[in-house]
C-alpha positions as CSV (number, residue, x, y, z in Angstrom):
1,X,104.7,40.5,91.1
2,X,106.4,43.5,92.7
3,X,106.9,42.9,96.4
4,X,106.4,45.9,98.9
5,X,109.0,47.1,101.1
6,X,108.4,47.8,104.4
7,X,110.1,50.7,106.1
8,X,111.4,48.9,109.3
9,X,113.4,52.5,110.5
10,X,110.9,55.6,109.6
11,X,112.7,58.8,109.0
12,X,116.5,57.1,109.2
13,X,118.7,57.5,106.3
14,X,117.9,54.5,104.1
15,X,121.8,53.9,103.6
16,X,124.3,54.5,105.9
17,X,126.8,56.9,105.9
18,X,125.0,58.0,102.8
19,X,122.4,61.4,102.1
20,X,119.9,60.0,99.6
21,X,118.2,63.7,99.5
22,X,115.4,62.0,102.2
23,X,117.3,63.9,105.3
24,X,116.9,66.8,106.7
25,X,119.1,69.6,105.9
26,X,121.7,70.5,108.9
27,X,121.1,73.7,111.0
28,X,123.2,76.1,109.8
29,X,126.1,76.9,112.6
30,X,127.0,80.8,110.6
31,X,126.1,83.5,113.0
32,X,124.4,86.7,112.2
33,X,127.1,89.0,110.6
34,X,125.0,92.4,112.2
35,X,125.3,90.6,115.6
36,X,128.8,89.9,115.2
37,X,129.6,93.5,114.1
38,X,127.8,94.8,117.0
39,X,130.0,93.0,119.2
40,X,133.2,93.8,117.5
41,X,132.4,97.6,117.3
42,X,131.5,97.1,121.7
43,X,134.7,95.9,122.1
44,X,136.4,97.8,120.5
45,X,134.8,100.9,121.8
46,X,135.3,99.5,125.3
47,X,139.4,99.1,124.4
48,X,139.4,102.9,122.7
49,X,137.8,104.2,125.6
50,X,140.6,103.3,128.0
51,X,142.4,105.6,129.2
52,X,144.6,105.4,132.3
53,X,144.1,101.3,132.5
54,X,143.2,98.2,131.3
55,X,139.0,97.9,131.3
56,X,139.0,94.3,131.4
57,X,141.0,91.6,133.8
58,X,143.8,89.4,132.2
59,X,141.5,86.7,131.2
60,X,139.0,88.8,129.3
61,X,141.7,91.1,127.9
62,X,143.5,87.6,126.9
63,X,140.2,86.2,125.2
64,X,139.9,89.2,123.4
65,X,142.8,89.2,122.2
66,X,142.4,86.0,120.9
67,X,139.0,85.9,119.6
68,X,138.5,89.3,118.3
69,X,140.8,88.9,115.3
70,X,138.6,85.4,114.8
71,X,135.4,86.6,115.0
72,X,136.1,89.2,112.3
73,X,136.7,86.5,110.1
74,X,132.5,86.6,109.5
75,X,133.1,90.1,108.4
76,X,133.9,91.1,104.7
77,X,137.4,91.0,104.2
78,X,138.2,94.9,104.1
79,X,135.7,95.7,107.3
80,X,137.8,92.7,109.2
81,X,141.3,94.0,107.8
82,X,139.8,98.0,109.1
83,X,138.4,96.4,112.5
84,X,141.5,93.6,113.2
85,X,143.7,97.1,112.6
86,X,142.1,99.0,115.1
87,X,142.1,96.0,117.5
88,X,145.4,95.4,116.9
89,X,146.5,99.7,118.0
90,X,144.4,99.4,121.2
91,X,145.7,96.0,122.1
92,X,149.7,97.9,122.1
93,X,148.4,101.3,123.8
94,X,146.9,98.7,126.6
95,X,149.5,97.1,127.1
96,X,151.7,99.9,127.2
97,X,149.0,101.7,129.9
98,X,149.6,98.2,131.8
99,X,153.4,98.4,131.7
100,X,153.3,101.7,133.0
């Protein structure tokens, strides 16, 4: 006689800690590469477009100084080595226009 089991927890992992295959698969956290190229190619257009002084305050210049080179890391590696390059130019002719 085979006994039935009865689901006590419907839709829970049946072990835990473990994937059995019966979960869901995670949302996927990688952003849209196109997106991310759009906003790397803004900023950097904002930075190139500078001319007699920094176009964003210290904290924003700071955070994009920051996260720029990390964002391009969704990028194929030569269009993030091209794009960090450029960043990196415009980030020393700022901050020379700053210590001016």
């Amino acid at each position: 006689m085979a006994e039935e089991i009865v689901d006590l927890f419907p839709g829970a992992a049946r072990q835990l800690g473990f994937d059995l295959g019966d979960s869901a698969k995670p949302k996927s956290y990688e952003p849209d590469r196109d997106e991310v190229r759009r906003e790397l190619h803004d900023v950097l257009a904002v930075a190139k477009a500078a001319t007699d002084r920094c176009p964003w305050d210290a904290r924003t210049f700071q955070y994009h100084k920051t996260v720029f080179p990390q964002m391009a890391n969704w990028l194929p590696e030569d269009e993030r080595d091209q794009l960090r390059f450029e960043f990196a130019g415009e980030v020393v002719r700022i901050e020379q226009l700053l210590a001016a």
